[in-house]
mmCIF file of the C-alpha atoms, coordinates in Angstrom:
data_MODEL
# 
_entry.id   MODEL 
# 
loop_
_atom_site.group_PDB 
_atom_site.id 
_atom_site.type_symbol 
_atom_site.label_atom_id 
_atom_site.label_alt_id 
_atom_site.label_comp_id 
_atom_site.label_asym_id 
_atom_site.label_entity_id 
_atom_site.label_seq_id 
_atom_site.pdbx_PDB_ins_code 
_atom_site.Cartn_x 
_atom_site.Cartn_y 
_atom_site.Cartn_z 
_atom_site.occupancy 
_atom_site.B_iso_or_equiv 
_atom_site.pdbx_formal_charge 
_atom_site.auth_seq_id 
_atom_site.auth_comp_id 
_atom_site.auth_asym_id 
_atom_site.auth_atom_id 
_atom_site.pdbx_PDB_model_num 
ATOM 1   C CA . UNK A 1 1   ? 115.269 116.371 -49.345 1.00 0.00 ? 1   UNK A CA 1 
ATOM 2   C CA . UNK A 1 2   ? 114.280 116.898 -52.869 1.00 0.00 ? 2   UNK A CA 1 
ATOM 3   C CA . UNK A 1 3   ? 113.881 114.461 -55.930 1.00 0.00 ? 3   UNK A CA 1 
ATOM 4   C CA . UNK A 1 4   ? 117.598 113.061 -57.305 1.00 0.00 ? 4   UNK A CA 1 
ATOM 5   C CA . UNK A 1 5   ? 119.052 111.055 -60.232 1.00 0.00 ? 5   UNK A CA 1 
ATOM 6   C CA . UNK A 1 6   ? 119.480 107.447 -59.104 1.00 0.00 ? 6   UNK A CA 1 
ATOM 7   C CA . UNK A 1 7   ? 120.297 105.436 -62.375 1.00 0.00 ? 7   UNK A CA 1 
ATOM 8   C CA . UNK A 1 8   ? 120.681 106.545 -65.906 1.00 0.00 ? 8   UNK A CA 1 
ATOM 9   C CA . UNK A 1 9   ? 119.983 104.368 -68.630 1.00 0.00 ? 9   UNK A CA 1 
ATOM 10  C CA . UNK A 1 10  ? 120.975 104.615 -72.220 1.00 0.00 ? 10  UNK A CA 1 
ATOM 11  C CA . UNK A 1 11  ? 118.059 103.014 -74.865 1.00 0.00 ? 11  UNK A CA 1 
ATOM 12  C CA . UNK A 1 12  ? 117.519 103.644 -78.716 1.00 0.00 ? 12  UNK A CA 1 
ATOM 13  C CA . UNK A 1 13  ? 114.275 105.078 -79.627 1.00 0.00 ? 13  UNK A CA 1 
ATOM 14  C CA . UNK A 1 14  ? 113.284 105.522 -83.277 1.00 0.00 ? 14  UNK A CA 1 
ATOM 15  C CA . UNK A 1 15  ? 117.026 105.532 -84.589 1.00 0.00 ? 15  UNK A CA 1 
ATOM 16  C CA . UNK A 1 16  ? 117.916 108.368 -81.570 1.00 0.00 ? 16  UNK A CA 1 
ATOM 17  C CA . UNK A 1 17  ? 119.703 107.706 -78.756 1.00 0.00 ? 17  UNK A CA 1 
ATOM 18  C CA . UNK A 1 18  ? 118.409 108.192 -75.463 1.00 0.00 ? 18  UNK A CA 1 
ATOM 19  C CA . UNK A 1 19  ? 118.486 108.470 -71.917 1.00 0.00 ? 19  UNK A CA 1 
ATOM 20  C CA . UNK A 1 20  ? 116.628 107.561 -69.124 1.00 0.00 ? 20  UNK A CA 1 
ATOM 21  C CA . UNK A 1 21  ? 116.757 108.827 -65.983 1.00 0.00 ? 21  UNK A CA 1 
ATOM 22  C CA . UNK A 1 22  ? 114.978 107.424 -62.545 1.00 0.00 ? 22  UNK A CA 1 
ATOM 23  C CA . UNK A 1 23  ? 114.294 109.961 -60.105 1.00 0.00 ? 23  UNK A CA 1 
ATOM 24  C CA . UNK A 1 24  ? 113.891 109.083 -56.593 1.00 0.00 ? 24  UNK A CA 1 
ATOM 25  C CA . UNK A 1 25  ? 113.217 110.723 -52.966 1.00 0.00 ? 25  UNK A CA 1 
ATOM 26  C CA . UNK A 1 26  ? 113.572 109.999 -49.601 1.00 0.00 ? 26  UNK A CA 1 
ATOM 27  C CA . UNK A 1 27  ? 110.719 109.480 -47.584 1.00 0.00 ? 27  UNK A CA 1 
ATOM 28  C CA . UNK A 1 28  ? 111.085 109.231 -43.786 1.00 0.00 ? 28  UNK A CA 1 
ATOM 29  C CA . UNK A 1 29  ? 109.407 107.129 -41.381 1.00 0.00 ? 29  UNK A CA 1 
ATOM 30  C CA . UNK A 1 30  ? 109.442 106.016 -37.932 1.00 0.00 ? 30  UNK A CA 1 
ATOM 31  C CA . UNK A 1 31  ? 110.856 102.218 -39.389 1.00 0.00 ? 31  UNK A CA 1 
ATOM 32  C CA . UNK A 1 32  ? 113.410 104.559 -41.482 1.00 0.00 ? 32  UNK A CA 1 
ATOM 33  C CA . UNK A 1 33  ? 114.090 106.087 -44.328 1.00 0.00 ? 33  UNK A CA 1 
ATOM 34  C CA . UNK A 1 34  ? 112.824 104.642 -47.065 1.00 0.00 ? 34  UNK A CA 1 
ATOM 35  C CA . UNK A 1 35  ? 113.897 105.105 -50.823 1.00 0.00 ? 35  UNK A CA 1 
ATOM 36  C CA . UNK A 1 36  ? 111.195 105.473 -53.632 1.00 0.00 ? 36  UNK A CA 1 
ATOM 37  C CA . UNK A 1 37  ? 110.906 106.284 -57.484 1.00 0.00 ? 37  UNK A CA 1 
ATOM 38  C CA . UNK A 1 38  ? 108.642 109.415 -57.714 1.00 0.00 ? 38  UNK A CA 1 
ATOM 39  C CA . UNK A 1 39  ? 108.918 109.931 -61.591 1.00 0.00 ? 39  UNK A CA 1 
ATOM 40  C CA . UNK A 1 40  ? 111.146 109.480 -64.984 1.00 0.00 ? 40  UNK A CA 1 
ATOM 41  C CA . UNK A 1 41  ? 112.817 112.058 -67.026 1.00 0.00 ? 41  UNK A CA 1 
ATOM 42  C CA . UNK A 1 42  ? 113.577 110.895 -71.206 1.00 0.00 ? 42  UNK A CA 1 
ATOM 43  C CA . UNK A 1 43  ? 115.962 112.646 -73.555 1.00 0.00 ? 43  UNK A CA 1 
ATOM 44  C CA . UNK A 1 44  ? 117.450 112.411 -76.670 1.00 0.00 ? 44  UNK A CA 1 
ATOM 45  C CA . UNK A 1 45  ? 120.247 113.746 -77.933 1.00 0.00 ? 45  UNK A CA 1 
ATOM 46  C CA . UNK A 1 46  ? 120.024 116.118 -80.476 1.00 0.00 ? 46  UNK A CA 1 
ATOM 47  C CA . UNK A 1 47  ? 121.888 115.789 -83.777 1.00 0.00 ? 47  UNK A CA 1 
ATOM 48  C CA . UNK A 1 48  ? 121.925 119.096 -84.343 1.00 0.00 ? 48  UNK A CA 1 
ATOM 49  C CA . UNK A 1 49  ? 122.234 120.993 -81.424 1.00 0.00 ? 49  UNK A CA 1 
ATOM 50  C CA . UNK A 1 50  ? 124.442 118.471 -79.918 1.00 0.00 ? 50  UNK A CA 1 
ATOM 51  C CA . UNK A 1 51  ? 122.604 118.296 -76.546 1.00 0.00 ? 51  UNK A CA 1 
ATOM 52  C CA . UNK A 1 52  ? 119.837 116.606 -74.887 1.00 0.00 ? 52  UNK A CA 1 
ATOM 53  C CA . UNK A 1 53  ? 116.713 117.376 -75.452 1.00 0.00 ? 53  UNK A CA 1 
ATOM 54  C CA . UNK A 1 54  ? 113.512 116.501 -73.128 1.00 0.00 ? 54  UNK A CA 1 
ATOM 55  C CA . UNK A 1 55  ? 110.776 113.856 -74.595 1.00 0.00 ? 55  UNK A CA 1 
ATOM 56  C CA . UNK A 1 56  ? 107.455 114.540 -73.946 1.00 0.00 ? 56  UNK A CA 1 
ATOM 57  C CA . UNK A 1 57  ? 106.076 111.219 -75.319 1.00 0.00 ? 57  UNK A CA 1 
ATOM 58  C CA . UNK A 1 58  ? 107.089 107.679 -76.337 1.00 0.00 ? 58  UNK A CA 1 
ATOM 59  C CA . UNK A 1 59  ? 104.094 107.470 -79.056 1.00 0.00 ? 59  UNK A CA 1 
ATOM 60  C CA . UNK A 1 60  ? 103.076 103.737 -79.599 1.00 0.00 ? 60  UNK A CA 1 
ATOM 61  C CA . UNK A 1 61  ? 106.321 102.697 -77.750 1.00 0.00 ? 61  UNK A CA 1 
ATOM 62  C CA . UNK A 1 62  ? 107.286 101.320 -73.711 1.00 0.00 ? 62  UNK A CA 1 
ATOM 63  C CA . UNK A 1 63  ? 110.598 101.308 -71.714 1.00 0.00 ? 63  UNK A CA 1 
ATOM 64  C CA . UNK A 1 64  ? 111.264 98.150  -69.774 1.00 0.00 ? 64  UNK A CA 1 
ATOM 65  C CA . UNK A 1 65  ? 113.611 98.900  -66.965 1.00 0.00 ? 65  UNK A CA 1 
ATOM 66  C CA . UNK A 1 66  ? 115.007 95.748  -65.249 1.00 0.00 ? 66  UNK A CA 1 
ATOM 67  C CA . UNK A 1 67  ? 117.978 95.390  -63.237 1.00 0.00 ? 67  UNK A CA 1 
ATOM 68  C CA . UNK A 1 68  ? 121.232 96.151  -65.591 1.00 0.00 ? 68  UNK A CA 1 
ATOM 69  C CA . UNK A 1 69  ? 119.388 97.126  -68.923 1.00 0.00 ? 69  UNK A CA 1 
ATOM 70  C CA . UNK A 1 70  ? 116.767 99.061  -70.529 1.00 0.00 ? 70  UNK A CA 1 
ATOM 71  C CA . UNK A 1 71  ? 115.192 98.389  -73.801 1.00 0.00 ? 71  UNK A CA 1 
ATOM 72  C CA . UNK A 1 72  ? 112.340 100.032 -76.148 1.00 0.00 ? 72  UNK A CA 1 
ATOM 73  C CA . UNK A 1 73  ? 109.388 98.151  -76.774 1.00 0.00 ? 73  UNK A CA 1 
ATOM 74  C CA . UNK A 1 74  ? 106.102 98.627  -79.156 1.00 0.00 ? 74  UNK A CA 1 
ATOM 75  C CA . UNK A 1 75  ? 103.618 98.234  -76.797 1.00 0.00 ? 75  UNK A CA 1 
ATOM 76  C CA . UNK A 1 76  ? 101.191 96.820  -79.165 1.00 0.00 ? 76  UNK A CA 1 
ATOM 77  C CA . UNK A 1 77  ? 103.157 93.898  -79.291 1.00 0.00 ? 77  UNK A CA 1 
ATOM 78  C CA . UNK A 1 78  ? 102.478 92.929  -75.605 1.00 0.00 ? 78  UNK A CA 1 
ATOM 79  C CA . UNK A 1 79  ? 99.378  91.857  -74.096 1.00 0.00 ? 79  UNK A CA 1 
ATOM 80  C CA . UNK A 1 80  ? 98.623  94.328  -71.299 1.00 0.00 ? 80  UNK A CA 1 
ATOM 81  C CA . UNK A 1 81  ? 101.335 96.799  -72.004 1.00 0.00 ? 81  UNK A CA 1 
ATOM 82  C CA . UNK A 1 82  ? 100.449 100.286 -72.073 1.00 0.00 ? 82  UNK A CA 1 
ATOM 83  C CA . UNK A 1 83  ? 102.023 102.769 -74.408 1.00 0.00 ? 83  UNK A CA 1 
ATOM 84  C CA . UNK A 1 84  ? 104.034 106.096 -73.547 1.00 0.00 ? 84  UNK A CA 1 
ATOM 85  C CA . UNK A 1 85  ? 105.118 104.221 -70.315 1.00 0.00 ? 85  UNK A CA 1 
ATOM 86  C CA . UNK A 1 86  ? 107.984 103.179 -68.229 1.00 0.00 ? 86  UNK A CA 1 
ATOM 87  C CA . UNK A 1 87  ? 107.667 99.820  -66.315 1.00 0.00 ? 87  UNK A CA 1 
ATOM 88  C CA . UNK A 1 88  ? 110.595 99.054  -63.351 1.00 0.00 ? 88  UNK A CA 1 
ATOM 89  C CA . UNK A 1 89  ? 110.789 97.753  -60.144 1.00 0.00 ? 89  UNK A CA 1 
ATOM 90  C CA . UNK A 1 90  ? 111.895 99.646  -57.390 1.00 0.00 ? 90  UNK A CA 1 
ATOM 91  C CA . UNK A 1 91  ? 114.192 97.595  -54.741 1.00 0.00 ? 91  UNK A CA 1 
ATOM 92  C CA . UNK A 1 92  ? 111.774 97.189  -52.048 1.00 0.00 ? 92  UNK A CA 1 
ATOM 93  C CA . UNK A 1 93  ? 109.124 95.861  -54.421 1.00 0.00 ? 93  UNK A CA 1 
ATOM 94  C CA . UNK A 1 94  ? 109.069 92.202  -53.837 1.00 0.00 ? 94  UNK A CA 1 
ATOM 95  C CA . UNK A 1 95  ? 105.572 90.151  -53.721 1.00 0.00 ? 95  UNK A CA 1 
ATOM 96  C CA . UNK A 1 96  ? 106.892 87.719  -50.424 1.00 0.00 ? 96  UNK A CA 1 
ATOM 97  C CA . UNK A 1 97  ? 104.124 85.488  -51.487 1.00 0.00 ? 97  UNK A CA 1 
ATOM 98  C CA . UNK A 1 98  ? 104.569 85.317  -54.984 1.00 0.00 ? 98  UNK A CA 1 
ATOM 99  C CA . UNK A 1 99  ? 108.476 85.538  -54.386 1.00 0.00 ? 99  UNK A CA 1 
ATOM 100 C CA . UNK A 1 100 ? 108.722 88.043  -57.243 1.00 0.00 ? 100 UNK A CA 1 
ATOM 101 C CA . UNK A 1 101 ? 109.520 91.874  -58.291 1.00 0.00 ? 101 UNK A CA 1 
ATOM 102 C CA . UNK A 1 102 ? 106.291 94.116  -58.229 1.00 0.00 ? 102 UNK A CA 1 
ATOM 103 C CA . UNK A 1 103 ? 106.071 95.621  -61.618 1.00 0.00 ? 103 UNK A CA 1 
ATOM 104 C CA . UNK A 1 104 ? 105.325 99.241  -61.282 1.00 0.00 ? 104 UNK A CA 1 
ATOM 105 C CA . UNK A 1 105 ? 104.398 101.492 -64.286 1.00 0.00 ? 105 UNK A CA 1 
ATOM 106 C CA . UNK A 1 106 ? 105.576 105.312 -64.993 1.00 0.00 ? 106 UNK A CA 1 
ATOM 107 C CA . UNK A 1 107 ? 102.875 106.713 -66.980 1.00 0.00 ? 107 UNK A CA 1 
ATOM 108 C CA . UNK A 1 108 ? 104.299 109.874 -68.889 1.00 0.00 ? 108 UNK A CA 1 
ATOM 109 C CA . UNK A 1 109 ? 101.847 111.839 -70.301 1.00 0.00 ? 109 UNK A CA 1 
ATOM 110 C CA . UNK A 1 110 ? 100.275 111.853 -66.855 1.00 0.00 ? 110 UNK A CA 1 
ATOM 111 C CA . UNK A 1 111 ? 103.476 111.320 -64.282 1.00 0.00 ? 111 UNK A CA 1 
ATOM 112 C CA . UNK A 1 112 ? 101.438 108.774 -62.316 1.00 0.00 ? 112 UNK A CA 1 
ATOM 113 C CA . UNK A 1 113 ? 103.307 105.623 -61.116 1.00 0.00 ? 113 UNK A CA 1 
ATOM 114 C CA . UNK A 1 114 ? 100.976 103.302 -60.719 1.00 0.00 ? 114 UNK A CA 1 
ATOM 115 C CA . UNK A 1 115 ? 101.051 99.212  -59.879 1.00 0.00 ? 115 UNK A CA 1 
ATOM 116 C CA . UNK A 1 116 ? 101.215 96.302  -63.093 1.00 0.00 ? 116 UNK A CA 1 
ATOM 117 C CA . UNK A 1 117 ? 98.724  93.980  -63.105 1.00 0.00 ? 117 UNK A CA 1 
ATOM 118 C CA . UNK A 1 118 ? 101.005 91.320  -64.348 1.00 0.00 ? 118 UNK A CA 1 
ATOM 119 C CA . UNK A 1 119 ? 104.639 90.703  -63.884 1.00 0.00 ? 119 UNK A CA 1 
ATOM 120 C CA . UNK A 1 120 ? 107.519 91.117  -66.479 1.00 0.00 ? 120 UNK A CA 1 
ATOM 121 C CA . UNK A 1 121 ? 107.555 87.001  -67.201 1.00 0.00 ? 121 UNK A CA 1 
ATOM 122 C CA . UNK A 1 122 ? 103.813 87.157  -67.999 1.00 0.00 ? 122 UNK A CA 1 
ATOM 123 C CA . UNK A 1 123 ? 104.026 90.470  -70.199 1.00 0.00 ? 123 UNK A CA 1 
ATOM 124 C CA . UNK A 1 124 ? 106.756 89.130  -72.681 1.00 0.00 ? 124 UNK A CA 1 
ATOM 125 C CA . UNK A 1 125 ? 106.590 85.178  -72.302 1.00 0.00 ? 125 UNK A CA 1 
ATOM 126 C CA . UNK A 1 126 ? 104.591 84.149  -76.170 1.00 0.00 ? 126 UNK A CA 1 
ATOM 127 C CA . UNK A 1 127 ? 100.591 83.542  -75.748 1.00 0.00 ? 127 UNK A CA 1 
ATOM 128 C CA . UNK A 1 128 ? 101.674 79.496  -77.157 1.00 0.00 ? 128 UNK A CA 1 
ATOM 129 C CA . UNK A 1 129 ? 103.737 78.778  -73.957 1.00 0.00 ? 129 UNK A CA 1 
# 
């Protein structure tokens, strides 16, 4: 089975609208099938052309995807946040000892998905606190 459209996400990047779309696969296994995010695809929509058109880079900028919303950050903004990058979590990524989400990171200049070092509460909760 090839790569699909799970969720589609509509964010605002640099006055544009756009949308974000995870793309998943099926990976089976002796324990069962097993769903994971293999990549991200971003578009915006065109003014002119009135269509979508792929984006090949975010700049200075991150998407944070968390359960119901999606929102544009500058990533310079946020300790440890890497620009041009998606972070999610993906449904089966929970820490049982920490009792938290595993934040994973869509990298995509590079299409590597790799693991965040900190979670989404220690990215965007202020140095003072």
């Amino acid at each position: 089975m090839g790569d699909y459209c799970k969720d589609k996400r509509l964010v605002e990047y640099c006055g544009d609208l756009c949308v974000v779309l995870r793309l998943c696969k099926i990976f089976r296994g002796w324990r069962g099938d097993k769903e994971r995010t293999v990549g991200f695809k971003v578009y915006k929509m065109d003014k002119n052309l009135v269509e979508w058109v792929e984006v090949s880079s975010l700049g200075d900028k991150a998407i944070i995807m968390c359960m119901e919303s999606c929102l544009m950050v500058s990533a310079s903004e946020y300790y440890g946040c890497l620009e041009n990058a998606i972070y999610f979590t993906d449904d089966d990524g929970r820490d049982k000892r920490k009792g938290e989400d595993v934040v994973k990171v869509f990298k995509l200049d590079g299409g590597m998905i790799d693991s965040s070092s900190q979670s989404f509460l220690e990215m965007f909760t202020p140095p003072f606190l």
